[in-house]
N, C-alpha and C positions, 0 to 999 in steps of 0.2 A: 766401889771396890768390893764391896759384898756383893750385891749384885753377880759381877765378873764370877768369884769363887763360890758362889751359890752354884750359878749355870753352869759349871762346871763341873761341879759335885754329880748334880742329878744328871748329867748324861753319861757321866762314869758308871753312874750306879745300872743306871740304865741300858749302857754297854755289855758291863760286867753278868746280868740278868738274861741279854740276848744272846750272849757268847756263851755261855753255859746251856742254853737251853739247846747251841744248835751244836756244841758240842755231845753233849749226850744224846739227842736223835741219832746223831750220825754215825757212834758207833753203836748203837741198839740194831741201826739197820745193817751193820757190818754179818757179813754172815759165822756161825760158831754161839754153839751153848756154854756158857761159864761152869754148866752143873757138868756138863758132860766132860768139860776139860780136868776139872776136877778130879772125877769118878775114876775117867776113862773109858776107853769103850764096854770095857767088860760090864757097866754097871748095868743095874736090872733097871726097869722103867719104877720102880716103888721107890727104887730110892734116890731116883733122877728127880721124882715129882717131888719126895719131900724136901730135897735140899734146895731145889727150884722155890721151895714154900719158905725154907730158913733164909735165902736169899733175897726175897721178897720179888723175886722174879715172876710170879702169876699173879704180882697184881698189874692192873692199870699201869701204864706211864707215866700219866703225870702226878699219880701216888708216887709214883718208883722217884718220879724226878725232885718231889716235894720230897721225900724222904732223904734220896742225895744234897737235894743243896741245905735242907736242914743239920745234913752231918756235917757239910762243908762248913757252914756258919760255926760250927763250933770247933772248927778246926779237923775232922774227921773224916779221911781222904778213902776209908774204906781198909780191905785188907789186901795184899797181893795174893793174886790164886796160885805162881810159881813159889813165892817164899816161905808166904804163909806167915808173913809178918805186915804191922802198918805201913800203910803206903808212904806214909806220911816221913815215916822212921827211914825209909828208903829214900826219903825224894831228898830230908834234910839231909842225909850221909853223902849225898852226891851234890848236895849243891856248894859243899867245900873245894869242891871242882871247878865248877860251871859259872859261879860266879866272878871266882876271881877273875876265870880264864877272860871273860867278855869283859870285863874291867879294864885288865890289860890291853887287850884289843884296841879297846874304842882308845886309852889312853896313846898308844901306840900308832893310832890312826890320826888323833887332835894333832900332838906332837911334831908328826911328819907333815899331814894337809897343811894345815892352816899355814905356818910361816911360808910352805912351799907356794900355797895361794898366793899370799901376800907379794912375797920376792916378784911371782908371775906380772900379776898386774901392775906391777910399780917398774917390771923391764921390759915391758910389751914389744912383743918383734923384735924383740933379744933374741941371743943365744941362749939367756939362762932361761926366757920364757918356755921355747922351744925342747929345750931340755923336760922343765915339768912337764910339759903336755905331752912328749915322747911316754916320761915313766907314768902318766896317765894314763896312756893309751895300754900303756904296756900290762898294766894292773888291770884292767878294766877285760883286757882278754885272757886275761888268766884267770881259772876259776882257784878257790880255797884248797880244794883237798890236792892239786898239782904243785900250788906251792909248797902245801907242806911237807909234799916229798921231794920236789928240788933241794928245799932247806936242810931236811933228813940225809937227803944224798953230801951236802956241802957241807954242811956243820957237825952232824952227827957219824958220818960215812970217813968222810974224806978227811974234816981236821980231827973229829972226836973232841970237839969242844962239849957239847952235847950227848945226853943218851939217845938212840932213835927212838923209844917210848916209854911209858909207864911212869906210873906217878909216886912219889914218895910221901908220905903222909905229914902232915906241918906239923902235928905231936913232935914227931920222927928229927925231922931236921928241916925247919923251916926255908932257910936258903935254898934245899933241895929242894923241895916242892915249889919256889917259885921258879928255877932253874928248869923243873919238870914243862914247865907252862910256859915259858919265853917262846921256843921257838910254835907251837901251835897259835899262840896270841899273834905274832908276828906274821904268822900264814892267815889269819883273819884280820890281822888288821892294816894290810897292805894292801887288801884289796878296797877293806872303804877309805883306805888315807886316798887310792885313785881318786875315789868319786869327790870325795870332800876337797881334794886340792881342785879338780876343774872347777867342782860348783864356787869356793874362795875366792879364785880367779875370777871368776865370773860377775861375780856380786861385788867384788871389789872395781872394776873396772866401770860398772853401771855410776856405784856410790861415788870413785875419783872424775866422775864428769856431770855429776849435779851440781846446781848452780853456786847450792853452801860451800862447796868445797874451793870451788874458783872464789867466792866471798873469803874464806879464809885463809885463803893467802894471798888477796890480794893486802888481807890486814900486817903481813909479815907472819905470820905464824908459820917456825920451825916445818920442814916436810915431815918428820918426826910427829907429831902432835897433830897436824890434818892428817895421815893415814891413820895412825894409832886410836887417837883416838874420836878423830869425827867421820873418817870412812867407814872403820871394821866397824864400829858397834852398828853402826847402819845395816853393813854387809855381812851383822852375823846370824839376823833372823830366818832366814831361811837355811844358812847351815847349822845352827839350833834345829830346825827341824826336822833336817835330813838325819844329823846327828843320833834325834830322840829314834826317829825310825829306824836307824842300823842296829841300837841298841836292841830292837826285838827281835831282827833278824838274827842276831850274834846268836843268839838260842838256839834256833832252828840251825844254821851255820853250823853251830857244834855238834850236831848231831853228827856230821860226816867227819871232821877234825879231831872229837874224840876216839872215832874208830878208827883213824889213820896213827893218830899217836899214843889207842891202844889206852887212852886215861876213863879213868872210873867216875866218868860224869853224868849227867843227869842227861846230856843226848846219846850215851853210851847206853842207861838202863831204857830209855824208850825204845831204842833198836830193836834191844834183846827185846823187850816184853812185847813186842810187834811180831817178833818171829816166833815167842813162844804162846804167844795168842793172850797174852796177861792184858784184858783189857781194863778191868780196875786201874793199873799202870799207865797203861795210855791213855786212857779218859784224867788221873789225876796230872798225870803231867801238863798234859794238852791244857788244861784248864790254867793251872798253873804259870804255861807261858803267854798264852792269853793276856793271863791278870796281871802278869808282868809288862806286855806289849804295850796294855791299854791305859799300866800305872805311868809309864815312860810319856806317854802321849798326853798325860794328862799333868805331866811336870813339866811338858815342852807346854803347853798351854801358859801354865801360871807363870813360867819363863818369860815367855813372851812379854805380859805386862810388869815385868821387874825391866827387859831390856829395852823394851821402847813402850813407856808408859800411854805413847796415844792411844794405842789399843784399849789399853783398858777404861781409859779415859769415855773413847769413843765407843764402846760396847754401853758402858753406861750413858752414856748420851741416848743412844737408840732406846733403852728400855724405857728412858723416863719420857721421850716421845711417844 
């Protein structure tokens, strides 16, 4: 059991170390001077070099990188070069956004998939089968940001059930700020409820024709209680994983969903700081969703041996061979 949560640690950590390292190369080699954007073009070359020197920008790289992830350890994401405030101050004001938004999402994705899975495999070469695999198909060609302008056009347009954008603060009036988030969560998360009900389907149909399953009912056991619960848990390990993966994607996702519904999240401030050249911003983000992707992947891990403990089991078997 340690073992398992050991080896898992250190390749997090070890992840976390590589992904940083190739996050900052790669915008270092992005072209654009930080002191220049600063200054402007008017500035003189004397005081390009000195702020270049306050910046620590003529030293070395892997000073400069030692330096960054040193701040980062302690919480210190730098400053933005458009605000002129912490990054850090900026990333938490937007993540009262961003978070919940993919919360919702994925919740809104489970909710729909999964039972839709189920129903599938349990009426194979039905009509109802036929149907999920129809709004599968259907999801699966529709990209995010058209949903959520159909949705805009139907909900917000057409009945006004909905605003078309903008968010209202949960200080402000909490119900409105979730109201603000429903329909973009619902244009994210129709597209991975597609992918999550085929794979459901899938994995349930594998698990109802293993041999345990014809074992348990030949004993009488309710149809209830073999699919519930001796098929899914079988058939949820790999949508646990698809799962954990959509969850990173929903970040990057928001990036375009924010700007279509106009909400002040945290793929809303990477946009702008992209087009205004804030690259402090988009190096803290970028790291940020990383460490988010890599923490996700690393809870579908320990997942795994909560839901089917041979893993864990058999991970520790190997080490002590």
């Amino acid at each position: 059991m340690f073992a398992f949560f050991g080896k898992r640690i250190l390749i997090l950590i070890a992840t976390l170390l590589l992904v940083s390292g190739m996050i900052f190369l790669v915008l270092k080699v992005i072209p654009g001077d930080p002191a220049q954007i600063i200054l402007g073009v008017q500035a003189t070359p004397e005081n390009l070099t000195e702020l270049r020197h306050k910046l620590g920008l003529d030293q070395p790289l892997t000073v400069q990188y030692w330096n960054w992830l040193s701040a980062l350890v302690r919480g210190d994401f730098g400053r933005s070069i458009t605000y002129d405030v912490p990054i850090s101050a900026l990333i938490v004001s937007r993540l009262t956004v961003t978070i919940p938004l993919a919360i919702l999402s994925i919740f809104f994705a489970v909710v729909l998939s999964v039972p839709l899975g189920i129903y599938a495999a349990t009426h194979r070469n039905q009509p109802g089968d036929y149907g999920v695999m129809v709004f599968s198909q259907i999801g699966l060609a529709i990209p995010a940001f058209w949903a959520g302008i159909l949705l805009i056009l139907f909900f917000a347009v057409h009945l006004q059930w909905f605003s078309a954008g903008g968010f209202k603060s949960w200080t402000e009036t909490p119900l409105g700020a979730l109201k603000s988030l429903l329909l973009p969560a619902l244009s994210l998360g129709l597209i991975r409820a597609a992918v999550l009900a085929r794979l459901t389907r899938s994995c349930m149909l594998e698990a109802l024709g293993e041999d345990y399953i014809r074992t348990a009912r030949s004993k009488g056991l309710a149809e209830t209680i073999v699919v519930y619960k001796h098929a899914l848990r079988n058939a949820l390990i790999p949508v646990v994983t698809i799962i954990g993966l959509q969850m990173g994607e929903l970040l990057a996702g928001a990036i375009v969903i924010e700007n279509v519904f106009n909400l002040p999240g945290l793929g809303r401030l990477v946009f702008l700081a992209i087009g205004q050249r804030d690259l402090p911003v988009v190096q803290g983000v970028s790291l940020l969703i990383a460490f988010f992707i890599v923490m996700v992947n690393f809870g579908v891990d320990v997942l795994y041996g909560v839901v089917d403990p041979r893993i864990r089991l058999g991970y520790g078997k190997e080490l002590r061979g």
